[in-house]
LOKE-958733 format. One line per 8 residues: number of its first residue (from 1); their letters; for each residue x, y, z of C-alpha. Coordinates in Angstrom, 3 decimals, m for minus. Example, Ala and Ser with C-alpha at 12.3 -4.5 7.8 and 13.67 -1.06 7.14 Angstrom:
! LOKE-958733
1) AS) 12.300/m4.500/7.800  13.670/m1.060/7.140
END
This chain:
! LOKE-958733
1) XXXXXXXX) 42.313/0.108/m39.886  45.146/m0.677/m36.862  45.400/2.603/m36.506  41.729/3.304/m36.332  41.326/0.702/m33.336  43.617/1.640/m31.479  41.860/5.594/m31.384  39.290/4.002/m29.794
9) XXXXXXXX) 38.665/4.426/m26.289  36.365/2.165/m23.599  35.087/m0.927/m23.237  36.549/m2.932/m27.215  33.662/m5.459/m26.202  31.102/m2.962/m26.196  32.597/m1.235/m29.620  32.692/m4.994/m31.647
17) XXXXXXXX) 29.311/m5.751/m30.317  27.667/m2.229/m31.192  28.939/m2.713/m34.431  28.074/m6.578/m34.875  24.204/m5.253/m34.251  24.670/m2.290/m36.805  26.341/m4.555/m39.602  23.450/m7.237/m39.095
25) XXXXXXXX) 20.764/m4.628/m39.356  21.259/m3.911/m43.109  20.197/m6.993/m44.717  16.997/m6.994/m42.722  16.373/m3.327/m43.345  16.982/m3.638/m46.823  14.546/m6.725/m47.072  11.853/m5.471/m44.785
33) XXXXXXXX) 12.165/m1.919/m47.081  9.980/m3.524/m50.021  6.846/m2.795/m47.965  7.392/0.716/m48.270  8.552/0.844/m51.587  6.107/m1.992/m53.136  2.864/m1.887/m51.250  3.083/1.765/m49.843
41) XXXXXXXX) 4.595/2.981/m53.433  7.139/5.160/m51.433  10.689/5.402/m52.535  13.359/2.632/m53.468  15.056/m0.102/m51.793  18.297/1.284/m51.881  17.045/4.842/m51.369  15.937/3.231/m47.750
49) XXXXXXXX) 19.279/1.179/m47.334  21.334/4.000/m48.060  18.998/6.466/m45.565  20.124/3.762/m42.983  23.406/3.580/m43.537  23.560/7.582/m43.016  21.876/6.991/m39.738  24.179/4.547/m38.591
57) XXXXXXXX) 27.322/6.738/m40.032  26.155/9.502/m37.769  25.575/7.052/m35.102  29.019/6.011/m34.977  30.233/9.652/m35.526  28.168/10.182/m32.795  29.242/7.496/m30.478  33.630/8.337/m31.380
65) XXXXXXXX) 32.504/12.150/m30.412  31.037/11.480/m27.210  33.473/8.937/m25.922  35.856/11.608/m25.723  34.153/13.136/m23.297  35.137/13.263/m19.876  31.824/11.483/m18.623  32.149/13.902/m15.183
73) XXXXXXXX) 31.180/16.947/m18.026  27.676/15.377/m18.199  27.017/16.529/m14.555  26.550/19.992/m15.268  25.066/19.149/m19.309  22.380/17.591/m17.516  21.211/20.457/m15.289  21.280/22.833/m18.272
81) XXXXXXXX) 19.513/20.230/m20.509  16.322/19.477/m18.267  14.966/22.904/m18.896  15.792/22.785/m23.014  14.115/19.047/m22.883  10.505/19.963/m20.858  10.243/23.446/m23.536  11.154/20.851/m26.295
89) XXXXXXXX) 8.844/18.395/m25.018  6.016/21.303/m24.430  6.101/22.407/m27.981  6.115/18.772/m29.074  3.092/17.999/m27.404  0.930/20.727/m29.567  3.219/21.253/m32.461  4.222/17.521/m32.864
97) XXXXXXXX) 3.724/15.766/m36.433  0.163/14.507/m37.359  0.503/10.939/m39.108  m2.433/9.967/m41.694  m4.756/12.514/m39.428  m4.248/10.297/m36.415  m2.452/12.219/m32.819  1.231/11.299/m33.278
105) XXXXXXXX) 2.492/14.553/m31.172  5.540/12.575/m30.617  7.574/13.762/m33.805  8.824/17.287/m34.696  10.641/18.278/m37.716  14.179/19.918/m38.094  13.962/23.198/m39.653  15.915/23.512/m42.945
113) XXXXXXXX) 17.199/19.896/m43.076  13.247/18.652/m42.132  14.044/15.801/m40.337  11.665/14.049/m37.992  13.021/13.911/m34.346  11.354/11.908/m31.815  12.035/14.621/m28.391  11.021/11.772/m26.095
121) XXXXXXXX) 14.274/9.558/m26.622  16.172/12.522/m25.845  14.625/13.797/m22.885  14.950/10.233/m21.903  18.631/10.842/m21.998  18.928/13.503/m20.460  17.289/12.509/m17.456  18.971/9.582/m16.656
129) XXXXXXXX) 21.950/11.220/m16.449  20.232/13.681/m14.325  18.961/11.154/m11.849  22.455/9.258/m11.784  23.969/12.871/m10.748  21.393/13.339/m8.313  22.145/10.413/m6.390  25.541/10.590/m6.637
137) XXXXXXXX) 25.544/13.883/m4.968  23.322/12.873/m2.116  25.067/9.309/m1.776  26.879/10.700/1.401  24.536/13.127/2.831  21.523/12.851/4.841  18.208/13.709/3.428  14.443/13.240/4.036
145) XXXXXXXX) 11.903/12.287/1.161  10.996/15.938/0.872  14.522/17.060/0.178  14.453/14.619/m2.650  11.042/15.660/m3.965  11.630/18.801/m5.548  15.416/18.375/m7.227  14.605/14.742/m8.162
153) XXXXXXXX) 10.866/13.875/m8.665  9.614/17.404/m9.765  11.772/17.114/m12.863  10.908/13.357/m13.474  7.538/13.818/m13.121  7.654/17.177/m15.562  9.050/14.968/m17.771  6.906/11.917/m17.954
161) XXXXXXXX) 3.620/14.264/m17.903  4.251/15.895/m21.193  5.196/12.361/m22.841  2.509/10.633/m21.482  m0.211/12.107/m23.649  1.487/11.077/m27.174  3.440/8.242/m25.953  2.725/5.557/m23.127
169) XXXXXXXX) 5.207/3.125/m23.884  7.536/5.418/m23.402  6.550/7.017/m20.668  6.255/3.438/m18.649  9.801/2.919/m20.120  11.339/5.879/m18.462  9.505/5.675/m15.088  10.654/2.056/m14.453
177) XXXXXXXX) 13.892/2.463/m15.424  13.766/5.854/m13.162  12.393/3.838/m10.131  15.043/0.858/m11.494  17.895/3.601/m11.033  17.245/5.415/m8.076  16.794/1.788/m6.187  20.267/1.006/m7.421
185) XXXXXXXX) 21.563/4.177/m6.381  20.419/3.598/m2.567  17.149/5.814/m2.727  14.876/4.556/0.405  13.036/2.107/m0.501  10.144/3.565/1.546  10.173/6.185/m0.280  10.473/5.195/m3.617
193) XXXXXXXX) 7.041/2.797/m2.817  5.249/6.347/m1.937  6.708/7.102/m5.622  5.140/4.490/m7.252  1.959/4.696/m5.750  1.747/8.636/m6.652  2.399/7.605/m10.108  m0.288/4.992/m10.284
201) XXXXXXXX) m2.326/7.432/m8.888  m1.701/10.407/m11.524  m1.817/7.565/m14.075  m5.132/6.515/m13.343  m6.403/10.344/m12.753  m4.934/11.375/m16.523  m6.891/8.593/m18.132  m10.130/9.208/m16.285
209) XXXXXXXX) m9.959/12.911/m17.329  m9.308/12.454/m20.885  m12.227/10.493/m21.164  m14.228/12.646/m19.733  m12.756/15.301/m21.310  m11.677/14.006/m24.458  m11.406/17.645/m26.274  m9.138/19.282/m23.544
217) XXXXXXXX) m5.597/17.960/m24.593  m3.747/15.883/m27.348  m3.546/12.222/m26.144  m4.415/8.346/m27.129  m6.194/6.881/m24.486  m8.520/5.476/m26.195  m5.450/4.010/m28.533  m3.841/2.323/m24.957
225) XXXXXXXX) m7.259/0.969/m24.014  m8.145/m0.567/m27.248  m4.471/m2.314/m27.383  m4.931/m3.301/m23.834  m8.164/m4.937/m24.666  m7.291/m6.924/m28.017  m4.648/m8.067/m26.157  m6.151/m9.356/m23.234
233) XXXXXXXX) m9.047/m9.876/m25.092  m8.954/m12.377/m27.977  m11.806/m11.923/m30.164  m12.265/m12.056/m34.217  m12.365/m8.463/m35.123  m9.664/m7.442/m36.614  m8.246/m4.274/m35.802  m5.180/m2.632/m36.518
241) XXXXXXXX) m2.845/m4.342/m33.771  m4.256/m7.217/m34.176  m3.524/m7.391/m37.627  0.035/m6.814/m37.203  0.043/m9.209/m34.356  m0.669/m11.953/m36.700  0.987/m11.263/m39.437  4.431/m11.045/m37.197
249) XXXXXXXX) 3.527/m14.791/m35.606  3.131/m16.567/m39.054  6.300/m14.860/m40.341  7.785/m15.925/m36.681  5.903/m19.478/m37.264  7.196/m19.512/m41.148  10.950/m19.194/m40.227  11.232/m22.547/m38.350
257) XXXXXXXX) 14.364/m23.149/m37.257  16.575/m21.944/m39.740  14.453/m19.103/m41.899  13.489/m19.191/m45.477  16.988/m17.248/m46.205  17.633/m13.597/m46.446  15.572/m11.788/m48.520  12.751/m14.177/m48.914
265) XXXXXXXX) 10.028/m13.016/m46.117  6.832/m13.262/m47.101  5.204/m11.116/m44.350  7.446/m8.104/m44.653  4.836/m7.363/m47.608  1.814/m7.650/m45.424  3.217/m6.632/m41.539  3.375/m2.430/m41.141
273) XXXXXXXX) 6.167/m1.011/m39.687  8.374/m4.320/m40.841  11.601/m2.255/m40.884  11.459/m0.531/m37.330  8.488/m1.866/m34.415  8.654/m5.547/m36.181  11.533/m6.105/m37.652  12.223/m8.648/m35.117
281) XXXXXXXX) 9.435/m10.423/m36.470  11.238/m10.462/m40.284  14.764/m11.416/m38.780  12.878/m14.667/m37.390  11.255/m15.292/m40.835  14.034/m15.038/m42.687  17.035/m16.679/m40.544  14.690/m18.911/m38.410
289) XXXXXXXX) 15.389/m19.625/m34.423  19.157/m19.716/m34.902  19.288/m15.803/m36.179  16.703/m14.861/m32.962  19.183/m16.915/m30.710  22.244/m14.662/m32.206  20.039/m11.529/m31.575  19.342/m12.530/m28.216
297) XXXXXXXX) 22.836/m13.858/m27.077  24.371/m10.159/m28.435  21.957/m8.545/m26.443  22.573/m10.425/m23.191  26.536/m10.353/m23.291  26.214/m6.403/m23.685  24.275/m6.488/m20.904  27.107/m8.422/m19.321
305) XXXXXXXX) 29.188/m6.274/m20.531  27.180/m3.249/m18.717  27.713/m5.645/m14.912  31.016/m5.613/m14.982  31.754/m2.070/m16.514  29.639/m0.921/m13.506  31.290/m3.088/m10.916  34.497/m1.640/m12.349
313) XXXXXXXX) 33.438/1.994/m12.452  35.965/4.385/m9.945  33.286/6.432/m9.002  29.104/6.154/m7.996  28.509/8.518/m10.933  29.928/5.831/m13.472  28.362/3.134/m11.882  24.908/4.822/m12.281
321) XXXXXXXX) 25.515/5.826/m15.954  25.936/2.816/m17.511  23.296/1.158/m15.552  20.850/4.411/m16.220  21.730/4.596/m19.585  22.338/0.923/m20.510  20.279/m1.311/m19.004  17.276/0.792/m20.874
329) XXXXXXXX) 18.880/m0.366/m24.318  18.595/m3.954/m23.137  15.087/m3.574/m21.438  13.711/m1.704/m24.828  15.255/m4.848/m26.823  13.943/m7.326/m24.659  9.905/m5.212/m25.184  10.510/m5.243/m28.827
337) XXXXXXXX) 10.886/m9.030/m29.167  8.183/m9.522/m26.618  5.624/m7.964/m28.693  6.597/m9.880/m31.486  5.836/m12.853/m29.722  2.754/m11.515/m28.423  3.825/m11.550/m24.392  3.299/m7.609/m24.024
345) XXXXXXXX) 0.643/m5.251/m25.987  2.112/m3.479/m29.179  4.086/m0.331/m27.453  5.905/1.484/m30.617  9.644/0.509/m29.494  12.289/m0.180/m31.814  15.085/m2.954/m32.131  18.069/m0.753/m30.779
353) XXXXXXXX) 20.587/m0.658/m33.373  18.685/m2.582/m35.610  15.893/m0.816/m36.613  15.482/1.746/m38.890  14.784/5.334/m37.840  17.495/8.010/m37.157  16.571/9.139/m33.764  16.178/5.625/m32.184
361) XXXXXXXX) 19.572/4.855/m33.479  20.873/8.682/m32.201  20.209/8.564/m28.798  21.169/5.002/m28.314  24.775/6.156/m29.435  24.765/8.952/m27.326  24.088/6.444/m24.610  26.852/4.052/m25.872
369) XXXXXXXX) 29.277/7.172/m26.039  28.836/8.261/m22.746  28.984/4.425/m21.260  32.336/4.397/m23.125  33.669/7.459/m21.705  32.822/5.681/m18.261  34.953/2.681/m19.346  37.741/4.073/m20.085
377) XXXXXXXX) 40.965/3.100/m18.278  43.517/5.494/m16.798  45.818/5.830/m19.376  43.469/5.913/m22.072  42.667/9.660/m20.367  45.550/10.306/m19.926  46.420/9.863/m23.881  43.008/11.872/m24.839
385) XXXXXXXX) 44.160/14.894/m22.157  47.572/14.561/m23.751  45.922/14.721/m27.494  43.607/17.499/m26.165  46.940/19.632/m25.209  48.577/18.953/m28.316  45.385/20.245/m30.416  45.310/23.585/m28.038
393) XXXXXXXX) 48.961/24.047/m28.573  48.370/23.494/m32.791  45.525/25.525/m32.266  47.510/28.182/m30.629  50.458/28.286/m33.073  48.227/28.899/m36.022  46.572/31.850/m34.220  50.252/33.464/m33.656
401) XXXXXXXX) 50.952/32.788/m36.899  48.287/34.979/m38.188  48.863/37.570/m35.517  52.078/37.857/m36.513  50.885/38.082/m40.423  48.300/40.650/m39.694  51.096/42.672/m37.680  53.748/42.349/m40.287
409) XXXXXXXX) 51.056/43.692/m42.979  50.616/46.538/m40.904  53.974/47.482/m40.616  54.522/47.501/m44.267  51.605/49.321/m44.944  52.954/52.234/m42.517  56.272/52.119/m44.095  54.773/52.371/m47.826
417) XXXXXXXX) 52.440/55.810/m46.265  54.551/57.368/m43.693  52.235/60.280/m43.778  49.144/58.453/m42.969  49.474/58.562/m38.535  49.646/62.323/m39.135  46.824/62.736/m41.310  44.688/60.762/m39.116
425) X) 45.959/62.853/m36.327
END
């Protein structure tokens, strides 16, 4: 286990709180997993605490991968991976997943393995990391808002157009975190308020044509509007958000101040999506206001965590990374509870790290991985470049070694059939 540790590269705060959030995700997983398997009639308990467990495995194989990275690689992985994300996100859009008949062109499936993937997280990804090279790379030079419009905004804006239809929690997500990075990274702030106001603008002109044109591309307007509405406006019908509204304040209101124990919710039986969007809501119920405090407090000091790693960072680059790519982990966390608790509209986003669902818990370790590789001190690269070497020269020796075989083969064949370079002659 020593040894283990101390392969481990980065930020060791960062590594025992990651994994303090995946080890307290199982017992609410597992307990929230009896809707599915009770009410729905789909699957087992441990079926779905085992499928979790896999998710997090990969996670963390994940996470150990991409630390090793020299984050400075993710420069040039970024310009290759903005084209593969918007054709990824394209097909999405029309070949995306349908979900009880309802538009969920969010999801596609994994041939062979047949997977769901949610494209959106990753393109999320991908352009952070994008923007954070982009600034870095202009940090010294001069240039005017058009300069900036077509290598910066043309691909954000590519981006956020073909989630928008499927997915407008997300695509708010992004954008603010987008307009949230670039104003770290020194963009004008003139010019990033001429950004905003374009995307209010093309916000408001996408929802006016869908519904006038309802038939002329996949989207859920009318799903935003009707959330919108229920939640500004409280009236007795009970529709679908409402419903799950409800149900996640009693079991919120049942858990008190120190839950009804683990195991023993009540609502995880009546609340949908109790393992991923509200499992918040269950953690409450069953270990009260102290557990919520615990969630909270882990949250905050990796966000703390995330300050001072950036303040430390040697380079602009770094700095934007881990605020790019971690401050979204902490904003997402803080939206989740907030719907619980009724402060924002029902928006689809998971509990990082805590919530079920594979590509949620992917692409937050691929975040994690590369905000490790930031953190890592000098001699820590030095050991991996050192490591690195020593695999290349292992690697190299067992090439030779077969080079030599296969030429010591070929000798003795031509000494067992001396004839044999005249006859081919």
């Amino acid at each position: 286990m020593t040894q283990l540790v101390n392969r481990l590269r980065g930020d060791k705060v960062i590594w025992a709180i990651v994994f303090l959030l995946a080890l307290i995700s199982f017992l609410p997983v597992y307990s929230a997993s009896t809707n599915l398997v009770y009410v729905i009639g789909k699957g087992s308990t441990i079926g779905y605490l085992i499928k979790h467990l896999v998710h997090l495995f990969i996670g963390f194989i994940v996470i150990y991968w991409v630390h090793k990275v020299p984050y400075h690689y993710f420069r040039a992985l970024s310009i290759l991976g903005i084209p593969f994300v918007l054709v990824l996100l394209l097909y999405t859009l029309f070949q995306g997943t349908t979900i009880g008949g309802a538009n969920a062109s969010r999801w596609i499936q994994i041939p062979f393995i047949g997977i769901g993937f949610q494209t959106s997280t990753l393109a999320f990804t991908v352009l952070m990391v994008y923007v954070a090279r982009y600034l870095a790379k202009v940090s010294e030079k001069e240039y005017s808002f058009k300069d900036s419009l077509l290598e910066l905004w043309l691909p954000v804006f590519a981006v956020l157009a073909l989630v928008l239809p499927a997915n407008f929690s997300t695509t708010a997500l992004i954008f603010s975190m987008v307009c949230m990075l670039v104003y770290v990274g020194y963009y004008p702030v003139k010019y990033l308020a001429l950004i905003i106001g374009a995307g209010v603008i093309a916000l408001t002109f996408f929802i006016l044509v869908a519904k006038a044109f309802p038939g002329a591309m996949p989207n859920r307007v009318d799903t935003w509007i009707s959330r919108v509405d229920s939640f500004f406006d409280k009236n007795e019908d009970a529709k679908d958000d409402d419903y799950q509204i409800e149900k996640a304040k009693i079991a919120i209101a049942s858990g008190k101040i120190y839950g009804l124990g683990p195991g023993k919710s009540v609502q995880k039986n009546f609340l949908p999506q109790s393992s991923s969007d509200f499992i918040f809501a269950i953690i409450v119920e069953e270990y009260g206001l102290m557990g919520a405090l615990g969630i909270v407090f882990l949250y905050m000091l990796l966000f703390v965590r995330f300050i001072i790693n950036a303040q430390k960072a040697s380079s602009l680059f770094g700095k934007l990374l881990i605020v790019g790519l971690g401050f979204p982990i902490i904003f997402q966390a803080l939206v989740n509870m907030a719907v619980a608790v009724e402060l924002l509209p029902v928006t689809g986003q998971t509990l990082p790290l805590i919530s079920a669902g594979g590509t949620s818990i992917w692409m937050t370790c691929v975040s994690i991985g590369i905000i490790l590789s930031v953190t890592k001190k000098e001699e820590e690269v030095a050991q991996d470049e050192e490591e690195r070497k020593k695999r290349e020269e292992a690697l190299q020796r067992i090439i030779d070694k077969e080079l030599d075989l296969a030429e010591g083969e070929k000798s003795e064949e031509s000494e067992a059939n001396p004839l044999e370079p005249v006859l081919n002659q």
